[in-house]
C-alpha positions as CSV (number, residue, x, y, z in Angstrom):
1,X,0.0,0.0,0.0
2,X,3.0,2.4,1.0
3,X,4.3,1.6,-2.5
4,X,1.9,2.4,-4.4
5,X,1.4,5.6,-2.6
6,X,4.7,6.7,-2.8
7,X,5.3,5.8,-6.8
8,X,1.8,7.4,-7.7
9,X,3.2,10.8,-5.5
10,X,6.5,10.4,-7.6
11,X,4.6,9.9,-10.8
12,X,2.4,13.6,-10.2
13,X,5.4,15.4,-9.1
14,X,7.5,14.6,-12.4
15,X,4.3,15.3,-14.4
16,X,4.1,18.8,-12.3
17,X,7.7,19.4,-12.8
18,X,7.6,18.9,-16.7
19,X,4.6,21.0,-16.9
20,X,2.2,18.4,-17.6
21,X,0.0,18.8,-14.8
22,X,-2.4,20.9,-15.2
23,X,-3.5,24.0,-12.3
24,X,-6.3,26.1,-11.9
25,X,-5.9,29.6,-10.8
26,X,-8.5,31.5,-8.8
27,X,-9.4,35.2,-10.2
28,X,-12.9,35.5,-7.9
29,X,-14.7,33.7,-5.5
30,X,-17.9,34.8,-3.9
31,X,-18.2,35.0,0.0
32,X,-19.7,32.8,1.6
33,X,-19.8,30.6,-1.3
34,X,-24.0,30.5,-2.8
35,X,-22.8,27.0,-4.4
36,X,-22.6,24.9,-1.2
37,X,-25.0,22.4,-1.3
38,X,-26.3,23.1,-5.0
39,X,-26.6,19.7,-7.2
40,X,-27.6,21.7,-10.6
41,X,-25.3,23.8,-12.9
42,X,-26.1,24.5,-16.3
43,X,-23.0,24.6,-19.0
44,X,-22.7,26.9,-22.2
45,X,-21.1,25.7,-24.9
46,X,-17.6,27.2,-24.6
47,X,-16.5,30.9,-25.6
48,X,-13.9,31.1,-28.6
49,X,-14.1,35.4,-28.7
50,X,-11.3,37.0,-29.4
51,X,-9.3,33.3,-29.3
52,X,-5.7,33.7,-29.9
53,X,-3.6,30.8,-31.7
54,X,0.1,30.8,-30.3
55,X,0.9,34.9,-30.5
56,X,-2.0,35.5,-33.7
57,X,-5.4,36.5,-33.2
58,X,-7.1,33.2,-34.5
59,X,-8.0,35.4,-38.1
60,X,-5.2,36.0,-39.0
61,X,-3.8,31.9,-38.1
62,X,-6.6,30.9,-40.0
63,X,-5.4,33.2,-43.1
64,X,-2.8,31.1,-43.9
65,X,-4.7,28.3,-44.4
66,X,-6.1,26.3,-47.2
67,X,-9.7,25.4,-46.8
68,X,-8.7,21.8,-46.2
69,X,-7.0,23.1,-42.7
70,X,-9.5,25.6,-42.3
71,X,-12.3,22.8,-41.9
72,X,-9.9,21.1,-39.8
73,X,-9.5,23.4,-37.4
74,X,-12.9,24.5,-36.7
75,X,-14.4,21.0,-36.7
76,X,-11.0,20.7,-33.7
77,X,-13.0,23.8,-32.1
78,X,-16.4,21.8,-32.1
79,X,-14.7,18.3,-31.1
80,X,-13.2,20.3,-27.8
81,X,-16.4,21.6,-27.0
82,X,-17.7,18.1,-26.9
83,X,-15.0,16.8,-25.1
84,X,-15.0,19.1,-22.1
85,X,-18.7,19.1,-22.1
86,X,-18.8,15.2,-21.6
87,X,-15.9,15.5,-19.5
88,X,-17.0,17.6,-17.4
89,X,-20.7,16.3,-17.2
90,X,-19.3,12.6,-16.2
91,X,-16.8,14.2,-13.5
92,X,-19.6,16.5,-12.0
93,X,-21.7,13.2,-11.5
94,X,-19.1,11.3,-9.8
95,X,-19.2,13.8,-7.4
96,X,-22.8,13.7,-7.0
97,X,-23.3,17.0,-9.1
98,X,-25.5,17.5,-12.2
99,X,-24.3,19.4,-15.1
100,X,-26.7,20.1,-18.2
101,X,-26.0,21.5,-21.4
102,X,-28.0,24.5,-22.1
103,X,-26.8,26.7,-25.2
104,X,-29.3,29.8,-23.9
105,X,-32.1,30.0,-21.2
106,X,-31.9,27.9,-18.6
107,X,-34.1,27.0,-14.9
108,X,-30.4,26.2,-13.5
109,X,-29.9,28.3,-10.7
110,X,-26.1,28.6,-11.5
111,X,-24.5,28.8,-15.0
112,X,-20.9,27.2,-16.1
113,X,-19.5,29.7,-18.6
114,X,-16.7,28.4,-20.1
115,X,-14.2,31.1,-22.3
116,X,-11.0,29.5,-24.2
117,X,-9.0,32.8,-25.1
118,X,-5.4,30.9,-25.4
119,X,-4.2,28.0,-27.7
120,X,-1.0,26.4,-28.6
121,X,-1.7,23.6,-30.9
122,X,2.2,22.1,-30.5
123,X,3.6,20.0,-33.2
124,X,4.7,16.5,-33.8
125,X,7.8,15.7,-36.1
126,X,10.1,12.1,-35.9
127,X,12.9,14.4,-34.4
128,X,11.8,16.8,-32.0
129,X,7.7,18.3,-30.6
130,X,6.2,20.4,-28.2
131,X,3.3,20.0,-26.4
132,X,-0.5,21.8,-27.2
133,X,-1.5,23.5,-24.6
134,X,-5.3,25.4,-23.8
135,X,-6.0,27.8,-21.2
136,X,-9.5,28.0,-20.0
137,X,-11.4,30.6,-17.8
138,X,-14.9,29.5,-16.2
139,X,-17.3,31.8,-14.9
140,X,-20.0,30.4,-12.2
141,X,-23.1,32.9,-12.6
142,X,-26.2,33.9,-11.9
143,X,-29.2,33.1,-14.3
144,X,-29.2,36.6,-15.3
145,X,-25.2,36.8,-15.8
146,X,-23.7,37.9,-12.6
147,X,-20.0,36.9,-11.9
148,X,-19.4,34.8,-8.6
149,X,-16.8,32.6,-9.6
150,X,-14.1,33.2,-12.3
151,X,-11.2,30.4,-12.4
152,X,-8.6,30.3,-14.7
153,X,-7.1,26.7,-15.5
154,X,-4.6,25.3,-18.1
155,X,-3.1,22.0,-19.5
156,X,-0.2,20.7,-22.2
157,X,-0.4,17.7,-23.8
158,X,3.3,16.5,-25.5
159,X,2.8,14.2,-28.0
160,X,3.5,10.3,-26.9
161,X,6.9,8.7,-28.7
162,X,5.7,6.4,-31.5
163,X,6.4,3.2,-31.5
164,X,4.6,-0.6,-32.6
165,X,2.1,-0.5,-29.1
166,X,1.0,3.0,-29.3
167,X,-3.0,2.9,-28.3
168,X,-5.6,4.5,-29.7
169,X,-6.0,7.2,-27.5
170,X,-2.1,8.1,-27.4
171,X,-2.0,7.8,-31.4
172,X,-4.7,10.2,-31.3
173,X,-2.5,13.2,-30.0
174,X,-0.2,12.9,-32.5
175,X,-2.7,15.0,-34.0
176,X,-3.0,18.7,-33.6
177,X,-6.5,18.3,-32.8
178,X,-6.0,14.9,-30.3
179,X,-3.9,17.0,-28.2
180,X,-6.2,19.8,-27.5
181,X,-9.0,17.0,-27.0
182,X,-6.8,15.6,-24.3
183,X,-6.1,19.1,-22.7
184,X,-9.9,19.8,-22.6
185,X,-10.6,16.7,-21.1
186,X,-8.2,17.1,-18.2
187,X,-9.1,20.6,-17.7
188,X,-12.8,19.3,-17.4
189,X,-11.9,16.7,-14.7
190,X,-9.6,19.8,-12.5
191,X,-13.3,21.7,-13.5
192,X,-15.1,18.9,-11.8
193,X,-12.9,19.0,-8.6
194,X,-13.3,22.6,-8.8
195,X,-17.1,22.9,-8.5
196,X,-17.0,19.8,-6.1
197,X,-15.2,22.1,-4.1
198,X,-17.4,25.3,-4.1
199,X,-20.6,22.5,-3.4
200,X,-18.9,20.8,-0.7
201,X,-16.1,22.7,1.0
């Protein structure tokens, strides 16, 4: 038991020291926290405003482009969406909190705003890479759009060596798009602890 402790402590302090471990930063928190006790948030689709790809503003990334990577790209924007969404739906439950997608009105008495202003999509090549990364800001509010919450959170993906047992899933962020899928999902389940959190402190 004291083994596998110790080797799963090891395992998240090398991830945190090459930067794989994702964090979440906290920007606002209402006092006393309205959440506690709350079992029903509603989730928007995320944000993309004003997105900016590496150091371009995503128009001007996308201008370089053939149509070909264009669709690419946004069909990488939808599939992130969905991944975070289900992600973060199926790590609320686990903690005994249920998260519904809305994409406008909603009876939910708090609403998960998710905003994605920062990506890095990395890059894969037989000699050298660098990981994706995506940095995501969620905003718990009112029905009527009133800031409690704002927390800032962020994760890298590097892409996995290649080599005769690669799975599915690590084969899958060799892609530009696989990687970001993998940095929304993680950022979902640090989401999930997040809200668990705020509901239960």
């Amino acid at each position: 038991m004291y083994r596998r402790s110790f080797i799963a402590a090891a395992l998240l302090g090398a991830a945190a020291l090459v930067g794989c471990a994702p964090s979440w930063r906290v920007v606002t928190q209402a006092s006393p926290a309205p959440f506690v006790g709350q079992r029903y948030f509603a989730l928007m689709p995320i944000d993309f405003v004003g997105l900016q790809i590496i150091d371009q503003s995503e128009d001007r990334y996308l201008a370089g482009k053939d149509g070909d990577d264009y669709q690419r790209f946004m069909a990488d924007k939808d599939s992130i969406n969905e991944e975070f969404a289900k992600a973060l739906v199926e790590g609320a439950k686990e903690e005994g909190i249920e998260v519904a997608e809305a994409a406008g009105t909603t009876s939910a008495p708090f609403v998960l705003k998710p905003y994605v202003g920062y990506m890095n999509p990395g890059f894969y090549a037989v000699v050298s890479s660098a990981p994706s990364q995506i940095r995501l800001t969620l905003r718990i509010t009112t029905r009527d759009g009133k800031v409690l919450d704002e927390v800032q959170f962020s994760s890298r993906t590097p892409s996995p060596i290649p080599n005769t047992a690669l799975s599915a899933a690590d084969a899958d962020k060799l892609t530009m798009g696989g990687r970001w899928r993998e940095d929304a999902r993680v950022i979902a389940a640090y989401a999930a602890r997040y809200l668990a959190s705020r509901v239960a402190p």
